[in-house]
Structure formats: structure tokens, C-alpha cells
C-alpha atoms as one frame of an Amber mdcrd trajectory, in Angstrom:
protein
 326.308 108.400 147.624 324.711 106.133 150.336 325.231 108.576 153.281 323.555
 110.928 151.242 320.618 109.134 150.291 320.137 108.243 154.046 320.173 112.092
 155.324 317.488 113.287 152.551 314.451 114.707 154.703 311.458 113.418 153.450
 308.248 115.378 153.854 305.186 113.479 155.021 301.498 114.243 154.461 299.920
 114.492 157.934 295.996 113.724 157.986 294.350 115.783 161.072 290.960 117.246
 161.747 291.098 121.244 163.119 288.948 121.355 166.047 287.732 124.266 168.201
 289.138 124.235 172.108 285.710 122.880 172.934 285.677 119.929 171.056 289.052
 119.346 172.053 288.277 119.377 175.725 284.360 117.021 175.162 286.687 114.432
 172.789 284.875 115.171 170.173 286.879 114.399 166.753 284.170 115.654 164.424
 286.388 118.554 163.007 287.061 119.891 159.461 289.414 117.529 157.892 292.923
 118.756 157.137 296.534 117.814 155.061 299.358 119.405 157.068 302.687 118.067
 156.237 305.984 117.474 158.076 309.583 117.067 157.288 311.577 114.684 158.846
 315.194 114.948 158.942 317.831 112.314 160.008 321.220 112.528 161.575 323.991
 110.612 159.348 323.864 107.426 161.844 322.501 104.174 160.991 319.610 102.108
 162.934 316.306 102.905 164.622 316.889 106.106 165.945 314.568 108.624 168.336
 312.890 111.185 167.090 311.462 114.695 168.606 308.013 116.215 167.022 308.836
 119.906 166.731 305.729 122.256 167.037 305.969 125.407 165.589 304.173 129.024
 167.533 302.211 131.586 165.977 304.585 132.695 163.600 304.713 129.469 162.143
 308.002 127.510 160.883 311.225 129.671 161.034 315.037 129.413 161.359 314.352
 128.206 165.006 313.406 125.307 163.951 316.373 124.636 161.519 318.729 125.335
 164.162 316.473 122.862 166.911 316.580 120.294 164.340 320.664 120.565 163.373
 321.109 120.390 167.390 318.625 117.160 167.058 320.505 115.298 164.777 324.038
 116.388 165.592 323.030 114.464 168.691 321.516 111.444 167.210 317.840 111.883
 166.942 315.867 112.262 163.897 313.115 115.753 164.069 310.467 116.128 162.836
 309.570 119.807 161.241 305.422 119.687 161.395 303.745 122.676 159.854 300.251
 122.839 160.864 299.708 126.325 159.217 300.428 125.789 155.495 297.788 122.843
 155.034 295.062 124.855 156.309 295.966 128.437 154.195 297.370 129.757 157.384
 300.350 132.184 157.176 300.964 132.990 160.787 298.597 133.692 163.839 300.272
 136.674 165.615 297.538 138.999 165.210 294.473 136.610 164.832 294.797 133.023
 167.136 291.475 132.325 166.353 292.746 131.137 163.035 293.738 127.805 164.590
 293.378 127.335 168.470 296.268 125.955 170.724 294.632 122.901 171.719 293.742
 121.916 168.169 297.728 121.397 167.716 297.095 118.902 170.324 295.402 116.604
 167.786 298.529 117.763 165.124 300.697 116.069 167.362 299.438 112.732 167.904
 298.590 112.376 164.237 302.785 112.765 163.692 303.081 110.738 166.501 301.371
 107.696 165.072 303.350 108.877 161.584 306.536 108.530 163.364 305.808 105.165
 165.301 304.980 103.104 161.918 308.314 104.487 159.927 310.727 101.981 159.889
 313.965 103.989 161.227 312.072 105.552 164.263 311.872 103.726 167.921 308.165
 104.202 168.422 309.238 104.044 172.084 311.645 106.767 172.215 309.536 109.646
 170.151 308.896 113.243 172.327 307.447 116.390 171.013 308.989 119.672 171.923
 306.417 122.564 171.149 307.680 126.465 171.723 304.665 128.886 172.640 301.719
 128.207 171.121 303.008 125.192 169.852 303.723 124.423 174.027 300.309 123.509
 174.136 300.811 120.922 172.450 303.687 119.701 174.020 302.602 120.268 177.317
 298.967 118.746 176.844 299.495 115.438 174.938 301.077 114.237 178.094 297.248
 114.403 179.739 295.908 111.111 179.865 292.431 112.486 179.232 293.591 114.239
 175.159 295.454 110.821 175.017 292.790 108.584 175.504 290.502 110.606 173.168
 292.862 111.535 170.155 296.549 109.681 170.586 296.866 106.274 168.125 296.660
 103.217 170.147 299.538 101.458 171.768 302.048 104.316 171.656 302.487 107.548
 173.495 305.006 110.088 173.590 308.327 109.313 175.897 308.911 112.752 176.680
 307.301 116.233 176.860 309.586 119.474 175.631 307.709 123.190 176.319 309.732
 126.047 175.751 307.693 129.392 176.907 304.489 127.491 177.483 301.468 129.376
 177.455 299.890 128.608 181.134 297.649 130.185 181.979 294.701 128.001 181.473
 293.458 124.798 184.044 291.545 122.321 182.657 289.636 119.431 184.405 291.689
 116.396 185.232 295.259 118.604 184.737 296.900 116.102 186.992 296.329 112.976
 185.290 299.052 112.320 183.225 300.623 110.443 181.378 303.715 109.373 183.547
 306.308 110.686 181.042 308.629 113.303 181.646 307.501 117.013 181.103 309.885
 119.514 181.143 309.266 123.251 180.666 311.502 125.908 179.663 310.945 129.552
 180.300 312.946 132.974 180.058 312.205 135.948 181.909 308.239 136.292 183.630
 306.575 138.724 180.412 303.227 139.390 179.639 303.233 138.085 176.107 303.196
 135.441 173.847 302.452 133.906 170.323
């Protein structure tokens, strides 16, 4: 009965603000207010344990994300699940990305992050986020020092950046300043589309 109790995902409430692109990029946090959720899953081991943030693309959660999170915790680390469509009456943004920009998923992240950080069976040290297409963003942008300074929670970053099929094709000021973490992108074949 133990093990089981220890492997039951809990789902958290996530606090967040959806902000246009342009207030992401002037730091300005003055967005509508938002509950997205997350579900955090645990491999059967005991102790503090990393975890990986797992943002979703346009299409939203899906059996991807199932099987990324299995492979997570068959290794060891705890994921993460965050839906930042359902809280804000979003289905999916295939046809309409104006719904929810890219970079606001930015601010999704760090708000898991500092989530993550406080629970008591997560390393706040060893926490990455792994984003796939529009949910790259994300990934790939929370490791600028500029987003991080104006929407990450104090005294904790993210040890490691994860984009698989990364939207970019956009430069923004200050690009290169980073945060010093690892970033690693994935991509399949060169195509001219994404979600």
C-alpha cells in the first residue's frame, strides 16, 4: 500500500498571468490572471528526486506526454504534465495561435518552476523543462537571463533546457545572455511547419 501511495500523481493549481509577446519582451507582468494546473508524477524511488517541466504544443496535452513522462520516471525523475490550455478555456491552438502566444508559456514555466522548487520530494537544484514546439519556446527562452530576471521566482533557475522542434525563427534583443545552463535542442527533418 505504501509504494502506491508514493506514485499517486497529484495535480497542482498553477497561478500565472497570460501576457501578449510584447509584454513579455518590456517585463511587464500586468497580464490577465490565470489557474492552469499540472500533474506531477513520481517514479517508485524514494528521496528528493529531479524533476523535468513538460510543456505541451499547440495541440495541447496528448499521449506524447504520457509516454515522455513513463521514460521520466522509469529513469528516476519525477515530470511534471503542465497544461496551460485548459485553465484559460483553450482546446488547442493549431488553427488560431493567437489564442495564447509562445512567449506567454514562458511565464507558465517559471510559475511550475517555483511550484516544483518548494515541494518537498523535488531537488530545486536539479529541475529542467523540456517544451516540444510551441511549448519549445518555453524551453528554449527561460534559459535567457533577461525573461529570468523579469518573471523566474527568486533564488532558483532551471538546471537544464530540453527543445524538441523549437520554433526559431525569431531573434530577440540580448539572445546571447543566458543563463549558463545547458540547452539542448532536438530537431527532425528541416520542414516548413509547426504547432
Amino acid at each position: 500500500g505504501n509504494v502506491q501511495a508514493q506514485v499517486r500523481p497529484e495535480i497542482h493549481p498553477v497561478r500565472t498571468v497570460t501576457l501578449t509577446t510584447q509584454q513579455v519582451l518590456l517585463g511587464d507582468q500586468n497580464g490577465k490572471p490565470a489557474v492552469i494546473a499540472g500533474e506531477l508524477r513520481f517514479p517508485e524511488k524514494p528521496g528528493r528526486l529531479p524533476a523535468v517541466v513538460l510543456v505541451h504544443g499547440s495541440g495541447g496535452m496528448n499521449a506524447a506526454f504520457e509516454q515522455w513522462t513513463r521514460e521520466l520516471n522509469d529513469i528516476g525523475v519525477a515530470a511534471f504534465m503542465l497544461d496551460s490550455f485548459s485553465g484559460r478555456g483553450i482546446v488547442n491552438t493549431i488553427e488560431d495561435q493567437s489564442q495564447l502566444d509562445h512567449a506567454a508559456m514562458i511565464v507558465d514555466a517559471y510559475r511550475a518552476l517555483e511550484i516544483l522548487a518548494r515541494h518537498p520530494r523535488i531537488d530545486p537544484n536539479r529541475i529542467a523543462v523540456m517544451g516540444f514546439s510551441k511549448g519549445g519556446v518555453a524551453a528554449l527562452y527561460s534559459s535567457n537571463e533577461r525573461f529570468r530576471q523579469a518573471f523566474a521566482p527568486p533564488n532558483v533557475q532551471f538546471a537544464a533546457h530540453i527543445g524538441l522542434y523549437t520554433p526559431c525563427n525569431t531573434t530577440y534583443r540580448d539572445d546571447d545572455k543566458v543563463t549558463g545552463k545547458p540547452i539542448r535542442l532536438f530537431h527532425g527533418i528541416a520542414d516548413d511547419w509547426v504547432t
